[in-house]
N, C-alpha and C positions, 0 to 999 in steps of 0.2 A: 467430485468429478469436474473436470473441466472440460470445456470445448475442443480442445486439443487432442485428446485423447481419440484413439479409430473408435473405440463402441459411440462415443459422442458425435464424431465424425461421419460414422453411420446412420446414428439414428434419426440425426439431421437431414441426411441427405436422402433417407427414404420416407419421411416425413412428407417431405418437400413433393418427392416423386408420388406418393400415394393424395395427397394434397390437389396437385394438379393434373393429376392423370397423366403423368407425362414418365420415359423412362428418365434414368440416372444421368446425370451430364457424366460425360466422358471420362473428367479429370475425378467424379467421386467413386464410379466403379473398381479401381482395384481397390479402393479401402476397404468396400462392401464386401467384393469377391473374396478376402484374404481372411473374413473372418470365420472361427471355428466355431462347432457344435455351441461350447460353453458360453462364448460370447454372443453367439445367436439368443440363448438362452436368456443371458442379460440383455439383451435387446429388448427381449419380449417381455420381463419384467422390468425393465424401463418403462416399454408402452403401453404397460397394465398401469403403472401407479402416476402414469400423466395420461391416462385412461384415452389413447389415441391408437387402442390397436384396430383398430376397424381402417385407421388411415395406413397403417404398415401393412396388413394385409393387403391392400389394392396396392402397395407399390410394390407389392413380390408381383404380382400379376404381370408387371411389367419389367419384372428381368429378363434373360435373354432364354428363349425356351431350353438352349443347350444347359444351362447352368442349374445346379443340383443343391437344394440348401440339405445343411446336413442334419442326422439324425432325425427327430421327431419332429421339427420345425414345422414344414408343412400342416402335422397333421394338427398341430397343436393351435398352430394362428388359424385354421378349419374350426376348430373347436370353437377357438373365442369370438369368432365373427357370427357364426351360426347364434350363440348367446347373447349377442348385441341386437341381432334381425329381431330373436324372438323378444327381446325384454321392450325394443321398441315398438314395437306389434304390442306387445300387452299394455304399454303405455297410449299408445294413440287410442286403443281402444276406451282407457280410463278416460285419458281428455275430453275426447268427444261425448261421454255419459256425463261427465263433471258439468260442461257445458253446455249443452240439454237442462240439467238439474238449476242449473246456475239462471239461464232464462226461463225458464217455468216458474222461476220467484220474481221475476221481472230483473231481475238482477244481466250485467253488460261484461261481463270480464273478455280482457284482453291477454291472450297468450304471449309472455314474453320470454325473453332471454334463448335459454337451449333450444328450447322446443321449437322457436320459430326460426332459427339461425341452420337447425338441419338443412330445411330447402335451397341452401346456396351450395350446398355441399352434390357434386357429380350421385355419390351416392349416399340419399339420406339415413338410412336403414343402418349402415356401418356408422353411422356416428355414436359416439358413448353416451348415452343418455345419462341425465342427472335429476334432483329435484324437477317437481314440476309446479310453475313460476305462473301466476295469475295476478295482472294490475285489474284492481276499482276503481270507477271513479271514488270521490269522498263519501257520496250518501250512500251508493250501493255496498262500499266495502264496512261501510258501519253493521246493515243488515247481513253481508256475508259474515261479519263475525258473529252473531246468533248462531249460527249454524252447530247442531251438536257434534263434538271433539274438537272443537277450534280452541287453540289455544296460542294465546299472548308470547311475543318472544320481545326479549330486551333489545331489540332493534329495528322495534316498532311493527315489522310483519307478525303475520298469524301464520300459525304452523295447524294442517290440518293431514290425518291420517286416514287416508280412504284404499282398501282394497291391498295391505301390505306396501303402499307406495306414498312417499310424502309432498306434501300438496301445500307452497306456500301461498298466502294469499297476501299482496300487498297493495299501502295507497299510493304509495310511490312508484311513477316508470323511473325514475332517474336515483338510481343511489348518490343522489347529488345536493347540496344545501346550501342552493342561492334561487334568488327571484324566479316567479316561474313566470316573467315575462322575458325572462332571457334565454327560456329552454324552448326547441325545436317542441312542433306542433307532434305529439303521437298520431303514427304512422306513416311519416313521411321519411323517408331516407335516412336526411340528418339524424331522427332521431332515434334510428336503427343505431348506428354508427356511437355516438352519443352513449347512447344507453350502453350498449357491450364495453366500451374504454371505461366508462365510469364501474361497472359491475366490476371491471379487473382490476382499478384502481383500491375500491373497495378491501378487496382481499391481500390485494400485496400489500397494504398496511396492516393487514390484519395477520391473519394466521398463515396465510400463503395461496397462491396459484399456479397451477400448472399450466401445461402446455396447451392443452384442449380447447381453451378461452383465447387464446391467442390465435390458434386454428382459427376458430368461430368470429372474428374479428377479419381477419385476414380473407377469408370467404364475403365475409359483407360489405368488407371496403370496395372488392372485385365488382359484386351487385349495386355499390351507391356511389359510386367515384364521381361517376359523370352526372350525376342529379346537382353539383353544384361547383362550384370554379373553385380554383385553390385557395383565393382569396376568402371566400366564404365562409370555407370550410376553416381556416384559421380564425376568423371572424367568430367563429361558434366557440369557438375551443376559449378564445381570447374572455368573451361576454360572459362565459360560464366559470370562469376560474380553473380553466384546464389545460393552459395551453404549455406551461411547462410539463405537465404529466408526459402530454401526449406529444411532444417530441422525442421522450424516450420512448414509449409506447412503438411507433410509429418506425425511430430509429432500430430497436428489437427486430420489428417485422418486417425489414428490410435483410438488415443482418443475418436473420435465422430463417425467414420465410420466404425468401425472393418479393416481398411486397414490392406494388411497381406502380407508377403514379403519386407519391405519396404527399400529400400538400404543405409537407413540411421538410420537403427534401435537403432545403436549402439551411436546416436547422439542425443537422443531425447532432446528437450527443452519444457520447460512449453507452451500449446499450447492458453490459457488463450488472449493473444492479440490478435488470430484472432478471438476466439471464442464473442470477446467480439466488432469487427467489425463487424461480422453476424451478432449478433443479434440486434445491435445497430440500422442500417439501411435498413437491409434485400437486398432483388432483387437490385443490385448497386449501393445500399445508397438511395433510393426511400423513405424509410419508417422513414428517418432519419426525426430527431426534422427542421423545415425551409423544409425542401427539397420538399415536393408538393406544398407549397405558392410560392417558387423559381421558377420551372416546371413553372408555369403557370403566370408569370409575365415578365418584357423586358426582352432586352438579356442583360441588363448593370447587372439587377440584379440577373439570373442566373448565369454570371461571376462571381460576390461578393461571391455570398453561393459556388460555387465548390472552388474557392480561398480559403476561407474561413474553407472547408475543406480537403483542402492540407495541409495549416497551423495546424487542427486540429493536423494531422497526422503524422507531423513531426519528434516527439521525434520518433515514431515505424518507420517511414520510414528511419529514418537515422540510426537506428539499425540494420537494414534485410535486407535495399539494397541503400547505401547512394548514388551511382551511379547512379542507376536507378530515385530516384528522382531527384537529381540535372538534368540530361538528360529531365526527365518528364516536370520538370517544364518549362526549359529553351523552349522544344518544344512548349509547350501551350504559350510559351510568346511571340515567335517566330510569331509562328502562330497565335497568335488573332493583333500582328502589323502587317501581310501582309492581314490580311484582313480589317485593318482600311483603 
């Protein structure tokens, strides 16, 4: 698929519109308006598997009342929205027991990633939840791993299964491997911003990322823009070893997301490779060619297919962040011989 095409066309521009609460610009409405039941359909299983239908839903809200989408459409983005309300309701309700549970051992976790990133969003409740994402500091996460069903993952976090829902716990805020006197203090803006670029980086070397991370960045950038000058904010990127990432990054979320302010305006690059990892694999490479035969088979040959796309990724990863791979790989290698 490419950009070019109207269901791409579309799904971008109502994206955007459910995104910002805002209707359709002018010039994208008859793409939108011309399209049929089928390609609605495709729409909606587009923004199942870049799991952003809770964002398409509110921008139907903002068509024009006269306009009529066809067949089942309505009822169906009805369907999947009400699904996302409740799955986020039964997660918040986990959080907040997890975290209770969590200080009652004198234990500090910090909610990150998805879970904290909802709140920038107009409507939190429609966003697609995912994993749920807990940083330690070093000695508490020692003791959260005691915890019974925690178990070890070859990149370094602990995977914990509580209540049908999975619960990672990690020592790292920053999926990032350089000095941690060069990283933004936790909780302050920068290291909102920070933290989300590096989590996407992460994946787009790895098995893949979708749309949804990018959303969830593009909301934050909105909330932390003005906590520091543009200078700064290059400054950060520059000290951490990111700062080629994230002019593609950055150029993407202009390109595809109306990002506005962006502190690396002046640096754009062709945003084409990532655009071309989203669509490839959607929700963290899920939808990629192998990857649910992989999912659902041992763990030797899960290993093969994520290996397998590490190697894909190599030429773009040694482009954007040659560091961060070598560091990536070396961790996952680390970690799958201590767990043999």
């Amino acid at each position: 698929m490419t950009f070019s095409d109207p269901l791409s066309v579309s799904f971008f521009a109502l994206l955007r519109s459910g995104l910002y609460e805002r209707p359709l610009l002018q010039k994208e409405w008859p793409v939108v308006a011309a399209l049929d039941e089928a390609s609605w359909s495709s729409l909606l299983e587009l923004a199942r598997q870049q799991t952003v239908v809770g964002l398409i839903y509110r921008a139907v809200t903002h068509l024009p009342a006269d306009f009529s989408l066809p067949g089942d459409t309505v009822l169906n983005l009805m369907a999947f929205a009400g699904g996302i309300e409740r799955e986020n309701r039964y997660k918040a309700e986990l959080v907040d027991k997890m975290m209770d549970e969590f200080t009652s051992l004198g234990l500090h976790p910090v909610l990150m990633k998805g879970a904290t990133v909802a709140a920038f969003y107009a409507y939190p409740e429609l966003r697609n939840s995912g994993d749920i994402d807990l940083y330690f500091p070093p000695e508490d996460f020692r003791k959260a791993c005691n915890l019974p069903g925690c178990e070890r993952t070859s990149d370094r976090s602990v995977h914990l299964r509580r209540d049908g829902e999975d619960i990672d716990l990690h020592d790292r805020y920053f999926d990032l491997h350089c000095a941690a006197e060069k990283l933004p203090a936790i909780g302050t803006p920068e290291a909102t911003v920070l933290m989300l670029s590096a989590h996407i980086l992460k994946h787009a070397i790895g098995t893949g990322i979708g749309i949804r991370q990018l959303c969830d960045i593009a909301m934050a950038w909105q909330a932390c823009k003005e906590k520091a000058t543009p200078t700064q904010w290059q400054d950060l990127f520059r000290r951490t070893g990111t700062l080629r990432w994230n002019r593609l990054l950055f150029s993407f979320l202009e390109d595809y997301l109306d990002l506005t302010d962006s502190p690396l305006a002046d640096q754009r690059v062709s945003s084409a490779p990532l655009l071309d990892i989203v669509l490839e694999g959607g929700n963290f490479g899920h939808f990629a060619a192998g990857r649910k035969e992989a999912l659902q088979s041992d763990t030797r040959r899960r290993k093969r297919h994520t290996f397998g796309r590490f190697l894909h990724r190599i030429p773009f990863s040694l482009h954007y962040a040659p560091r961060e791979t070598f560091a990536t790989i070396l961790t996952l290698t680390c970690g799958n011989l201590r767990r043999k």
